[in-house]
C-alpha positions as CSV (number, residue, x, y, z in Angstrom):
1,X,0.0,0.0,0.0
2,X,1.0,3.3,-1.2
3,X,1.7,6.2,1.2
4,X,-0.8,8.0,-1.2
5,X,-3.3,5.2,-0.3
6,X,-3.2,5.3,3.0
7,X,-4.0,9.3,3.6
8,X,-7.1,8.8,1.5
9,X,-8.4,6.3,3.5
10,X,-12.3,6.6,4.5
11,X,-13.0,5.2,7.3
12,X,-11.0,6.2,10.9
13,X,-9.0,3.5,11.8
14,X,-9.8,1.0,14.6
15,X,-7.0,2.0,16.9
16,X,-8.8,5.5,16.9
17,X,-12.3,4.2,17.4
18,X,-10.9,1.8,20.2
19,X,-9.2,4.6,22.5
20,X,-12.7,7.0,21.5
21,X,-14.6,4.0,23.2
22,X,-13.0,3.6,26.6
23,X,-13.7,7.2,27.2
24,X,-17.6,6.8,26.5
25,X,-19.8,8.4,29.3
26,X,-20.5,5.9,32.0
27,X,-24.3,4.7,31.4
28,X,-25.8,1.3,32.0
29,X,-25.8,1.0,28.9
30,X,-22.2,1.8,27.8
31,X,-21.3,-0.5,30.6
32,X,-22.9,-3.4,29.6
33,X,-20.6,-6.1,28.4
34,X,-23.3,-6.4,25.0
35,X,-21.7,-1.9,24.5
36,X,-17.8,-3.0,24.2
37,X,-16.0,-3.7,21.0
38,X,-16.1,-7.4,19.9
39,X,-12.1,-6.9,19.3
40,X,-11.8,-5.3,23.0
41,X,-14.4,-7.7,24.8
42,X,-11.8,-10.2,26.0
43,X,-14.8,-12.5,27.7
44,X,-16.4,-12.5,24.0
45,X,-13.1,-13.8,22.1
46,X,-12.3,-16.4,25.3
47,X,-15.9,-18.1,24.3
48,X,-16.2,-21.6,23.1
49,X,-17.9,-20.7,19.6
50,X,-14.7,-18.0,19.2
51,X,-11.9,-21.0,19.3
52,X,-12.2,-20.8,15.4
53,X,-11.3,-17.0,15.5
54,X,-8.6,-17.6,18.0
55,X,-7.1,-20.2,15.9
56,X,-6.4,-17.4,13.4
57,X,-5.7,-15.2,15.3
58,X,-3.0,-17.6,17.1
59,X,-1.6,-18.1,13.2
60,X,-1.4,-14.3,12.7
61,X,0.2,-13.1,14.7
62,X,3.8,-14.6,14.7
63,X,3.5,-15.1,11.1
64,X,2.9,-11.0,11.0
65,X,5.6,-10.1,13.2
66,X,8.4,-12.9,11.5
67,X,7.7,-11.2,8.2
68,X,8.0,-7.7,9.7
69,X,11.5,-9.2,11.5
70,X,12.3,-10.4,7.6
71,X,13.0,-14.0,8.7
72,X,12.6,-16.4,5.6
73,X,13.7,-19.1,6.8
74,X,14.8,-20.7,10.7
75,X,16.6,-23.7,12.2
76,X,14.4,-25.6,14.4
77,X,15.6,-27.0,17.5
78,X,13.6,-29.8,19.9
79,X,15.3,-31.3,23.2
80,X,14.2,-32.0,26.6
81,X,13.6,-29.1,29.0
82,X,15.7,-30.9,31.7
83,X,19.0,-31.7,30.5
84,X,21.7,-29.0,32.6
85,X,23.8,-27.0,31.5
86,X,27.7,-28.3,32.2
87,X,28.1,-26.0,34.9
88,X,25.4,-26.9,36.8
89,X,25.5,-30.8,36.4
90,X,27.2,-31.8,39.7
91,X,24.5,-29.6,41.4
92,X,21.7,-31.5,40.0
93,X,23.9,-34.7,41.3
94,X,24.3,-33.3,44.8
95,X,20.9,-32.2,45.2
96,X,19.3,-36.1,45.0
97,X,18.4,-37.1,48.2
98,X,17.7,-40.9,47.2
99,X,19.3,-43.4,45.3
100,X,16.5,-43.0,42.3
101,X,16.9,-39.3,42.7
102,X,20.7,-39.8,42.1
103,X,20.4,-42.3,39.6
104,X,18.2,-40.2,37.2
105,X,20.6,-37.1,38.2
106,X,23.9,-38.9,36.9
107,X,21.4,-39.7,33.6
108,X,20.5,-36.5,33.0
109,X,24.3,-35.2,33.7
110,X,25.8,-37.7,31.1
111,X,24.1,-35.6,28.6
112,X,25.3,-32.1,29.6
113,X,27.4,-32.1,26.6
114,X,24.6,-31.8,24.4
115,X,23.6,-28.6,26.1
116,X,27.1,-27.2,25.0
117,X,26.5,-29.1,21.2
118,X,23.0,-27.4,20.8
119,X,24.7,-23.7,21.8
120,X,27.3,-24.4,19.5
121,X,25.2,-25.3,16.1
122,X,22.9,-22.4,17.2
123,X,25.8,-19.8,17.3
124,X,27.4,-21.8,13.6
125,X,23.6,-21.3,12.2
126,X,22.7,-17.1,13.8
127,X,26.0,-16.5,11.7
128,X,24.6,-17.4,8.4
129,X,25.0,-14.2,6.4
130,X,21.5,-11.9,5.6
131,X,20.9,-11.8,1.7
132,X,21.3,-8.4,-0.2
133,X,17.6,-7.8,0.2
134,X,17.6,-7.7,3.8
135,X,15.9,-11.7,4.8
136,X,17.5,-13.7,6.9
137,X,17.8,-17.8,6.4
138,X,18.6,-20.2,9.4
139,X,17.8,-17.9,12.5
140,X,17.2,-20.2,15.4
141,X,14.2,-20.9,16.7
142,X,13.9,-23.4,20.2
143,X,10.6,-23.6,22.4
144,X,11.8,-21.0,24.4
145,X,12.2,-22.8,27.8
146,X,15.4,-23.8,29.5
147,X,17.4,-26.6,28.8
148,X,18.6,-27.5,25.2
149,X,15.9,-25.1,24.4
150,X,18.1,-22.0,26.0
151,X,21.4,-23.6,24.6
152,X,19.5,-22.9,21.3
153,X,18.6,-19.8,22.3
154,X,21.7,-19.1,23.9
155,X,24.2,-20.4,21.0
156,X,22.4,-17.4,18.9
157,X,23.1,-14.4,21.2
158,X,26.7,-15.4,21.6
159,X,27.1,-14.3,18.2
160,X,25.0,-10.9,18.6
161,X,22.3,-12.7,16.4
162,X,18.2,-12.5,17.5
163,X,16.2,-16.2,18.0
164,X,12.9,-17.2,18.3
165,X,11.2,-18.3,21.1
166,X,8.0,-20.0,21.1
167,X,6.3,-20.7,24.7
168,X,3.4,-22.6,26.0
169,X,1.0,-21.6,28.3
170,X,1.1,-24.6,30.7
171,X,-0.9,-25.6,34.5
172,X,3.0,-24.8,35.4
173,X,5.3,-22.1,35.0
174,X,6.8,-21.9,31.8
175,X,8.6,-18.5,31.5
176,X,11.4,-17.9,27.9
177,X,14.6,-18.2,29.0
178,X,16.4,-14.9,29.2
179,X,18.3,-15.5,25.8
180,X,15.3,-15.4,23.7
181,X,14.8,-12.0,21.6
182,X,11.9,-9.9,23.3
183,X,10.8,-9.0,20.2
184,X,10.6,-12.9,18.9
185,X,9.2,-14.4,22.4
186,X,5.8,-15.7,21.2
187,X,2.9,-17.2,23.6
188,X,0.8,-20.0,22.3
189,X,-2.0,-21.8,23.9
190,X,-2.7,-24.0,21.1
191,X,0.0,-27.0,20.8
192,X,-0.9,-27.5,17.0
193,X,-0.6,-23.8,16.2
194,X,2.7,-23.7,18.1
195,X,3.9,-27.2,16.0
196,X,2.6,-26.2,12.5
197,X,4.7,-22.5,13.2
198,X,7.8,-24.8,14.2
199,X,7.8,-26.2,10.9
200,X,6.4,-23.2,8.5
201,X,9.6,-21.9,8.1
202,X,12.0,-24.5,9.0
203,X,15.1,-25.3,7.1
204,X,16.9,-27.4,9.4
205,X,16.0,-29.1,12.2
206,X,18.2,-30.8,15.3
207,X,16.4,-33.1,18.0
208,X,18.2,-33.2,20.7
209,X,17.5,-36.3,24.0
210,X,13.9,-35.6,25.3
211,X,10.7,-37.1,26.8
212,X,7.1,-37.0,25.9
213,X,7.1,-33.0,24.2
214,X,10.8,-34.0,22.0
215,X,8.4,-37.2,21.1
216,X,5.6,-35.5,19.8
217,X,7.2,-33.0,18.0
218,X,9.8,-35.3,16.4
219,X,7.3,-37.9,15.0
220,X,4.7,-35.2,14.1
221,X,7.8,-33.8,11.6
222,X,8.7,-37.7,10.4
223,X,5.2,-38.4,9.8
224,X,4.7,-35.2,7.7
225,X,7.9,-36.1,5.3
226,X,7.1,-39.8,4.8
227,X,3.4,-39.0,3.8
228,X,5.1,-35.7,1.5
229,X,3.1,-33.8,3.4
230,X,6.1,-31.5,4.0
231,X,8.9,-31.2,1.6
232,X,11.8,-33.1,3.1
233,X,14.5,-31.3,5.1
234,X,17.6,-32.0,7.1
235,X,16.7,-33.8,10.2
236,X,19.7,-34.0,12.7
237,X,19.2,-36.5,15.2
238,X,21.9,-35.9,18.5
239,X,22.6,-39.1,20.3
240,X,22.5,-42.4,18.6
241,X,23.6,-43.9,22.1
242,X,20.3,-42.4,23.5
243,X,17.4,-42.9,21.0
244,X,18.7,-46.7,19.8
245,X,17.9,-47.7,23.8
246,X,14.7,-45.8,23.8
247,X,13.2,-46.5,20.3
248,X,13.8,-49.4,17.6
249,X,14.0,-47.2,14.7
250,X,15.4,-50.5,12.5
251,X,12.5,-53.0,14.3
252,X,9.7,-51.0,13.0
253,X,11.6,-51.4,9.7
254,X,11.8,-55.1,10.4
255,X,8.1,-55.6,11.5
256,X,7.2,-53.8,8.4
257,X,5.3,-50.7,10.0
258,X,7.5,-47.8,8.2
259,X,9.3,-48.7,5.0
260,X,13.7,-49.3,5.4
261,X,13.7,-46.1,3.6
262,X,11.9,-44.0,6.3
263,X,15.3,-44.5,8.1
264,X,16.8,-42.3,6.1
265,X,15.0,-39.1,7.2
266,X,16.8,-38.4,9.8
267,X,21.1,-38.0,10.1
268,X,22.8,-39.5,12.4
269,X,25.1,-36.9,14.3
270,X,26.9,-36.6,17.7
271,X,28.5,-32.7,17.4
272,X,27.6,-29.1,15.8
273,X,30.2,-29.3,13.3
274,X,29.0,-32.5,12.1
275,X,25.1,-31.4,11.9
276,X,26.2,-28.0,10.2
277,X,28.2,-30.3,7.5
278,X,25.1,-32.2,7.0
279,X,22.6,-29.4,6.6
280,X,25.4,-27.8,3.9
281,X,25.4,-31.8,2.2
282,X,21.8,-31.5,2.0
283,X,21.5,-28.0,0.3
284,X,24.5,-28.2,-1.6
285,X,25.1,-25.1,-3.4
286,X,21.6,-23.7,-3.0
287,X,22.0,-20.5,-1.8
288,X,18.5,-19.0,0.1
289,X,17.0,-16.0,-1.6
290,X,14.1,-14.1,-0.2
């Protein structure tokens, strides 16, 4: 729209008409709930024949503000929201108070490093270069908790670079770690709006060791390549030690539930350098535009 087109606009613009409305003259009338701005009426939008509504709206508005931010294109990150930090491994340790408690500690410890392998591909991917027209390709995006989800987050402001964050409203506290970008911390209450803007813009994608939320997410994406749902992408999967004790990958092959191919989604990588290399064997020399 042309600058020309916008001062001949006709109608005064809703942000006008919303501030003229709070200061209506206090009447019975004017403050009935039935008087207030369907857009302002928060009690109209939270009702159960709204949920379409706030599906779109739930869409919109990170898809608005990414294009506004110029980000074409992100690298995805999924990991558990409980694996320490390095530094704070032996405090986890010495906190158990039972042998369980301890066991599950040392676990959890033991994959420290991939707190510090998660920080590092995040700070190797923020560095991607911006195009000539101003869109950036590769800017990392995490969940926006703590965890591998802030060594995401974290990897990218090491290098001066901004990252996504996008949070869940949960029964518990589940405040964006302090690396994510302000600008690019995003709130969902829908799980399937938060997923589908996970993968929108994806270019890469790392999983990283995690429980029930890593599961979801990581299957979710499988499932949507094998069907071609999704064009296929590069799939790095830290921690072959890890997911070969937890899931079968070549038994579900072998029992004929997903074809031998299917295995070859996902690449097989232990370090940064080695998921970078595979993200750069993937695209080759297909260099992002806008």
């Amino acid at each position: 729209m042309t600058n020309k087109e916008i001062e001949e606009r006709k109608f005064r613009p809703a942000r006008q008409e919303a501030a003229d409305a709070k200061n209506a003259a206090g009447t019975p009338q004017t403050t009935s709930t039935a008087y207030r701005l369907a857009f302002q009426d928060t009690e109209f939008l939270l009702r159960e024949d709204l949920r379409p509504v706030r599906f779109q709206l739930e869409l919109l508005k990170p898809q608005l503000l990414m294009d506004e931010a110029g980000i074409e294109s992100t690298f995805v990150f999924y990991g558990s929201a409980r694996i320490p930090a390095p530094d704070q491994a032996q405090a986890l340790i010495d906190a158990a108070t039972t042998d369980d408690q301890r066991r599950i500690a040392e676990n959890l410890a033991k994959k420290a490093r991939y707190y510090d392998e998660a920080r590092k591909l995040a700070a190797i991917a923020a560095a991607y270069p911006m195009t000539d027209e101003g869109c950036r390709h590769f800017v990392v995006c995490s969940g926006g908790g703590p965890a591998i989800m802030e060594a995401a987050n974290r990897g990218a402001a090491d290098v001066g670079a901004q990252s996504i964050g996008m949070n869940i409203v949960l029964p518990h506290e589940q405040a964006p770690n302090r690396f994510v970008t302000p600008e690019l911390s995003f709130q969902f209450h829908y799980f399937a709006l938060r997923k589908m803007h996970f993968l929108l813009r994806a270019r890469a994608l790392a999983v990283f060791p995690g429980g029930f939320g890593t599961f979801d997410e990581f299957f979710e994406l499988l499932t949507l390549v094998q069907t071609g749902k999704m064009k296929p992408i590069p799939i790095l999967l830290f921690g072959r030690d890890f997911w070969t004790r937890i899931i079968d990958f070549d038994a579900l092959a072998d029992e004929g539930v997903i074809s031998p191919a299917d295995l070859n989604l996902m690449t097989w990588v232990e370090t940064a350098q080695e998921g970078w290399d595979a993200v750069q064997a993937f695209y080759g020399d297909d260099v992002p535009g806008c």
